[in-house]
matplotlib code that plots the C-alpha trace (Angstrom):
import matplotlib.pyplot as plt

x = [-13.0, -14.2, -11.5, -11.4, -8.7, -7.0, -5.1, -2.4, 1.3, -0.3, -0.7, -3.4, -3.0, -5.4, -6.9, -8.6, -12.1, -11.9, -8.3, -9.1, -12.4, -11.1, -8.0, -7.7, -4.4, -3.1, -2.4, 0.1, -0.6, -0.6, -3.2, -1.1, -0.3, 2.1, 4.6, 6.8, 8.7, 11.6, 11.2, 12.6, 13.1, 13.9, 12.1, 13.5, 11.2, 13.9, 13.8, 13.4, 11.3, 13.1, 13.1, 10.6, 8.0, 6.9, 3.9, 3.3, 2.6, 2.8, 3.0, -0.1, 0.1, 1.4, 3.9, 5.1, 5.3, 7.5, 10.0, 10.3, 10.6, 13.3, 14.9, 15.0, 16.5, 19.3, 20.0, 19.6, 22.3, 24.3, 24.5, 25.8, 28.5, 31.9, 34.0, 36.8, 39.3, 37.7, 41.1, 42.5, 40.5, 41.8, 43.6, 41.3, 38.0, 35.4, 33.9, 30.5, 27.3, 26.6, 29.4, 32.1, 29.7, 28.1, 24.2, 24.8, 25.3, 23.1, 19.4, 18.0, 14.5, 13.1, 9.5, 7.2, 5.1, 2.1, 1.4, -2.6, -3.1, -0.4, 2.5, 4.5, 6.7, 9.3, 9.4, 9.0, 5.6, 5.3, 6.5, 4.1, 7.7, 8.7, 11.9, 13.9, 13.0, 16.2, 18.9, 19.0, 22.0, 25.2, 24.8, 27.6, 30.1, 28.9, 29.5, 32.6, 34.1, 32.9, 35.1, 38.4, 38.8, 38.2, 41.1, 42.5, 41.1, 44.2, 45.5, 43.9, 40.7, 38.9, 39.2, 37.3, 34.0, 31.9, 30.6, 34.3, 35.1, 31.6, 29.6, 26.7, 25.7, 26.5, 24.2, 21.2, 19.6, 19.0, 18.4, 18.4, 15.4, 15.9, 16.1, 17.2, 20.4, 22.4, 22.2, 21.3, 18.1, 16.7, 14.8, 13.7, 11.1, 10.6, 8.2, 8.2, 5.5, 7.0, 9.3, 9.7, 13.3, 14.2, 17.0, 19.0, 20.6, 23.4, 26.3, 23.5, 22.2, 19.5, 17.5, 15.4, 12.2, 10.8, 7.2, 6.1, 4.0, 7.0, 10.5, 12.0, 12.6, 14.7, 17.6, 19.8, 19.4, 21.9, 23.1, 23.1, 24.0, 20.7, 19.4, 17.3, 14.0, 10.7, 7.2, 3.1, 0.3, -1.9, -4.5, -3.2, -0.2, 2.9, 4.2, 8.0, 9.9, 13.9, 16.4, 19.9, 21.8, 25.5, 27.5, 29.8, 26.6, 24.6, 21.9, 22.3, 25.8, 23.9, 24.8, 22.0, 22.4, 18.7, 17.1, 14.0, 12.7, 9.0, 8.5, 5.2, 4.5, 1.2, 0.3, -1.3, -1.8, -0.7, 2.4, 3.4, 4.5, 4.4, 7.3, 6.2, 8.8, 8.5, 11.5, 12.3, 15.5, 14.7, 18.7, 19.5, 16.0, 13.9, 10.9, 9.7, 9.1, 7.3, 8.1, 6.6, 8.3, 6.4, 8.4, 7.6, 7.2, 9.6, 9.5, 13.3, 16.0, 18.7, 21.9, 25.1, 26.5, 30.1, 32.0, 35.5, 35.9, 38.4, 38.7, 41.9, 40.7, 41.2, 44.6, 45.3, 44.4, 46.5, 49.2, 49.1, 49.2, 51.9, 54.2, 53.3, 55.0, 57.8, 58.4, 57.7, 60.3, 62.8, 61.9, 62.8, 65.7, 64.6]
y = [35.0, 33.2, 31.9, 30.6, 28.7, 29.9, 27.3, 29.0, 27.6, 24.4, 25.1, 25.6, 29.6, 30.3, 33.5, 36.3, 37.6, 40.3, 41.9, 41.6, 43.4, 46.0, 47.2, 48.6, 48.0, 51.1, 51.1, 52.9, 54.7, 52.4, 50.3, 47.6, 47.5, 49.7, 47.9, 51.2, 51.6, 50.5, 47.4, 45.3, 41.6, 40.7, 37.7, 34.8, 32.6, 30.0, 28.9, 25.3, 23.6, 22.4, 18.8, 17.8, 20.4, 17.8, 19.2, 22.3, 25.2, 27.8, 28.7, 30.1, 33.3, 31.8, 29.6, 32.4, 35.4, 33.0, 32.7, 35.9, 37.1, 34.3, 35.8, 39.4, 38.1, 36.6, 39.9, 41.9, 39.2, 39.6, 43.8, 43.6, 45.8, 43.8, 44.1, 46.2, 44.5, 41.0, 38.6, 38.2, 35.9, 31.8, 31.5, 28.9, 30.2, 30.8, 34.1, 35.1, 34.4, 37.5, 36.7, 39.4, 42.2, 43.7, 44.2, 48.4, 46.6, 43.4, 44.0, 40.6, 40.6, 39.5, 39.3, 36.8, 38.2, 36.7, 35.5, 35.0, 35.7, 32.7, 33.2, 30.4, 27.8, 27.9, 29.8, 26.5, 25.7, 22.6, 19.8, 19.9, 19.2, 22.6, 21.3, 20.9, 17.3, 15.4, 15.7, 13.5, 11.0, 11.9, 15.5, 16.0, 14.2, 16.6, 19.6, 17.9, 17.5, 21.3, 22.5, 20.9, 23.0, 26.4, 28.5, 28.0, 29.9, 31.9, 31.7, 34.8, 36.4, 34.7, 31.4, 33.7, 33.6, 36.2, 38.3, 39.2, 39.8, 41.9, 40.4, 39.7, 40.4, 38.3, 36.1, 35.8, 38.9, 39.1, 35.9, 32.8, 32.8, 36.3, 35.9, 38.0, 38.3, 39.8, 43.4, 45.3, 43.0, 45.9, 45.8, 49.0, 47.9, 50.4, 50.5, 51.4, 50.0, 46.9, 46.6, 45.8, 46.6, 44.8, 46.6, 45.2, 47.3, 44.5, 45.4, 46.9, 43.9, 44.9, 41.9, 43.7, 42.0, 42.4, 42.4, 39.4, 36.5, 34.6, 34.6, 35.2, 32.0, 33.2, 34.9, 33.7, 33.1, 35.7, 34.3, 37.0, 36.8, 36.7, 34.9, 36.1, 37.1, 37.1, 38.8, 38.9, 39.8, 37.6, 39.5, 41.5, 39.2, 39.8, 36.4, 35.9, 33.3, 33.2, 30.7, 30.9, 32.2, 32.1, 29.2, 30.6, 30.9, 28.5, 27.9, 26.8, 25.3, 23.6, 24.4, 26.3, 25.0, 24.2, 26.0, 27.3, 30.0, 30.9, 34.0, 35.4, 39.2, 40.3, 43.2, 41.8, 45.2, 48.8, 48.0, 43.9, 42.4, 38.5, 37.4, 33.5, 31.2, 27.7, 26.5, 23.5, 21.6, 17.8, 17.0, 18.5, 18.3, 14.7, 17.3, 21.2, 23.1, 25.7, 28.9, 32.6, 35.2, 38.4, 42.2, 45.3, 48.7, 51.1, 54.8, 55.6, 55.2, 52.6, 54.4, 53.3, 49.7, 50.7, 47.1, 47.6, 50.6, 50.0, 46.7, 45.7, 42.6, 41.3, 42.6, 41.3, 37.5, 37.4, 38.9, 36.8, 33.8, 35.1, 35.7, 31.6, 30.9, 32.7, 31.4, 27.3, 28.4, 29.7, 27.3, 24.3, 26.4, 26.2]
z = [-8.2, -10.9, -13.8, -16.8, -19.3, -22.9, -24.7, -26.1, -27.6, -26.5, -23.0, -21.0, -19.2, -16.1, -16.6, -14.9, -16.5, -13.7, -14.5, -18.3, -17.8, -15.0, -16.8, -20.7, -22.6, -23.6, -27.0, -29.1, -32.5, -34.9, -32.5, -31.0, -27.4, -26.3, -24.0, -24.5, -20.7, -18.6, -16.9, -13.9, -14.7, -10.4, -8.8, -6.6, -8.5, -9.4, -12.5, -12.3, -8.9, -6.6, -6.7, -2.9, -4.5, -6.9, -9.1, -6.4, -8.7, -6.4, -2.9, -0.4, 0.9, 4.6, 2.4, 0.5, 3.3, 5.3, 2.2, 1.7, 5.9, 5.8, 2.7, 4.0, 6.9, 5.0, 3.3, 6.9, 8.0, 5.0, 5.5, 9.4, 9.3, 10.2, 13.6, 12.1, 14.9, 13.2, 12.4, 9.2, 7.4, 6.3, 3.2, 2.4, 3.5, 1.0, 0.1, 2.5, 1.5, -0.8, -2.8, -3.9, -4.6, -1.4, -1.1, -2.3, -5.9, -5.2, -7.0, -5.7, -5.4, -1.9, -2.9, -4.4, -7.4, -9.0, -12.2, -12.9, -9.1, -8.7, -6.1, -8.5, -7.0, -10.1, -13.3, -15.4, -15.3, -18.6, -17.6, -14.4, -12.1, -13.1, -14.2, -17.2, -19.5, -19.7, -22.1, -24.8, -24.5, -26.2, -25.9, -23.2, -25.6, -28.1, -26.2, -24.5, -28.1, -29.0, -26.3, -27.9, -31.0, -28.7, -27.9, -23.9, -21.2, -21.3, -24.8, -25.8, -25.2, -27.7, -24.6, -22.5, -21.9, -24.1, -20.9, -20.0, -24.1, -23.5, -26.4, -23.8, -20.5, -17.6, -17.5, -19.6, -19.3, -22.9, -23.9, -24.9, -21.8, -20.8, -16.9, -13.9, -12.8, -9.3, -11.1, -14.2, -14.5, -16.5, -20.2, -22.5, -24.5, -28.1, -29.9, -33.9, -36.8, -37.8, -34.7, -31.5, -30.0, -26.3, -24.6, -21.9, -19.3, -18.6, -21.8, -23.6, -25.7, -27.8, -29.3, -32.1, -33.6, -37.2, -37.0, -40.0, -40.5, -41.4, -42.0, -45.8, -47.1, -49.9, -47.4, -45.9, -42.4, -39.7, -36.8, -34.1, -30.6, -29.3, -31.8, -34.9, -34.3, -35.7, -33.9, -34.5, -32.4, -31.4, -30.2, -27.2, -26.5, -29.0, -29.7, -31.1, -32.7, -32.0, -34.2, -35.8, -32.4, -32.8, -32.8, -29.8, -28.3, -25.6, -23.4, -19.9, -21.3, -24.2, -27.8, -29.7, -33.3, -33.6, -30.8, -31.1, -27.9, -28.7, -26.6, -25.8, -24.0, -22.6, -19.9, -17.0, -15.1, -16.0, -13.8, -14.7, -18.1, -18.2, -20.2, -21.3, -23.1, -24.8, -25.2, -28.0, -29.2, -30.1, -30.6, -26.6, -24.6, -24.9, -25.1, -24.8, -22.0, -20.9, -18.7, -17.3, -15.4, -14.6, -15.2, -13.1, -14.5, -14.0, -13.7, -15.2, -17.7, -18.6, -18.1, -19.9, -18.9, -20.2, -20.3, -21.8, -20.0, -17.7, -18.5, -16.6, -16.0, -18.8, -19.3, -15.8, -16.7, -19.9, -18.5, -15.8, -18.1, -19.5, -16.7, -15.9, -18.7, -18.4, -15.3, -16.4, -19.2, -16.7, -14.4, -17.0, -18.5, -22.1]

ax = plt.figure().add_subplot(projection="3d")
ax.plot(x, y, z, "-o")
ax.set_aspect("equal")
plt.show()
């Protein structure tokens, strides 16, 4: 098959002349494309290379069916039923492989997809290592000095992290870099003129996107969880701009005072949405970088993700802090 290169957000996107020809975006009534469904955001594409791939972009079809036989094999292992007369386990032996959630709850994905025919290596693509540029020195001090003025752990539930408090999901389904998690790796995408709403099935986040050339200089910018957002089409591919997150906020540990996530969303088939993001902070990363991860289409709903319902865990780990102290209190007879 025959391909040919677009430049686009300054990088260079192998394309398809076939698929573009052979399938017809389906449009909604106001004549944009119409990305209007449920979809699954699952893949074991990691999201940075590991490190003895070097520049290998993506996998041949031998490479890539022997990752995913040895991966289903993992899970096949992982779902043995245990020997009910099986000893009581060591106090201090670690939790098995699938973690504490067994596979019934698990929605890891076991296959490889393709992105421009590409069975990728890594979800980062710019820098050609597939991995993150460095950080900029002093940028741990800074986030080690951010961490003083927060609350403890256990002071309150303001020290907790914001998935527990159930601000956002667990883990960052919704953004900043929407990515796939163990579960709940679902996104609703609606469709209105002049917006673009992105639902996430994990606590519900909804990232909502104004449809403008630019932002308006004369308000004041909102800090939101996920960030405000900004969207225009550029030709079939809606591109979208994302600044002012919350300070409580961060990416991959990293504060997100002046990040900047430069998202782009096109259809590849009837069935796959490719989800691209540039990602750039000149005070955290020495320079951008750039990223795709291809959605499936989904024929269902979202159902509620209720958080605080039932909730004892939270109640549990305060509580717990406080009977500690009453104990060191006792303990030192104050």
């Amino acid at each position: 098959m025959k391909m040919k290169s677009a430049l686009f957000l300054g990088l260079t996107v192998i394309t398809s002349p076939a698929l573009a020809q052979d399938y017809e975006i389906p449009r909604t009534e106001w004549g944009v494309p119409d990305f209007q469904a449920v979809w699954k955001h699952s893949s074991i594409i990691p999201f940075e290379r590991p490190r003895e791939l070097g520049e290998k972009r993506f996998y041949t079809e031998e490479e890539a069916l022997a990752i995913e036989q040895a991966e289903q094999q993992r899970f096949d292992e992982d779902n043995e039923p245990l020997d009910p007369d099986r000893p009581p386990p060591e106090v201090a032996s670690s939790l098995p492989p699938i973690g504490n959630y067994d596979l019934f709850w698990r929605e890891d994905a076991q296959f490889i997809p393709t992105i421009n025919g590409e069975m990728r290596t890594s979800a980062i693509i710019d820098p050609p290592n597939g991995r993150m540029p460095e950080i900029v020195p002093g940028v741990m001090d800074r986030v080690r000095a951010g961490r003083v003025d927060r609350p403890g752990r256990n002071d309150g539930p303001e020290g907790r992290g914001l998935p527990e408090r159930c601000l956002v999901g667990f883990g960052p389904s919704a953004g900043p870099v929407m990515m796939p998690v163990i579960y709940n790796s679902h996104l609703q995408f609606v469709q209105s003129p002049g917006y673009v709403t992105i639902v996430a099935e994990m606590v519900h986040d909804a990232r909502i996107i104004k449809i403008t050339d630019q932002r308006n200089p004369a308000s004041e910018p909102h800090e939101k969880w996920m960030g405000d957002s900004i969207g225009h089409w550029e030709g079939d591919t809606l591109v979208v701009e994302t600044k002012h997150f919350n300070d409580w906020h961060s990416f991959r540990g990293m504060p997100t005072d002046n990040l900047t996530i430069t998202e782009t969303f096109r259809r590849e088939t009837g069935n796959k949405l490719i989800y691209g993001f540039r990602v750039s902070d000149p005070s955290i990363f020495a320079s951008d970088f750039y990223g795709e991860f291809p959605l499936s289409r989904l024929d269902g709903n979202l159902y509620e993700y209720a958080c605080h319902e039932g909730n004892y865990g939270m109640t549990g780990i305060l509580a717990g802090a406080r009977a500690l102290e009453r104990e060191e209190a006792e303990e030192s007879g104050r």
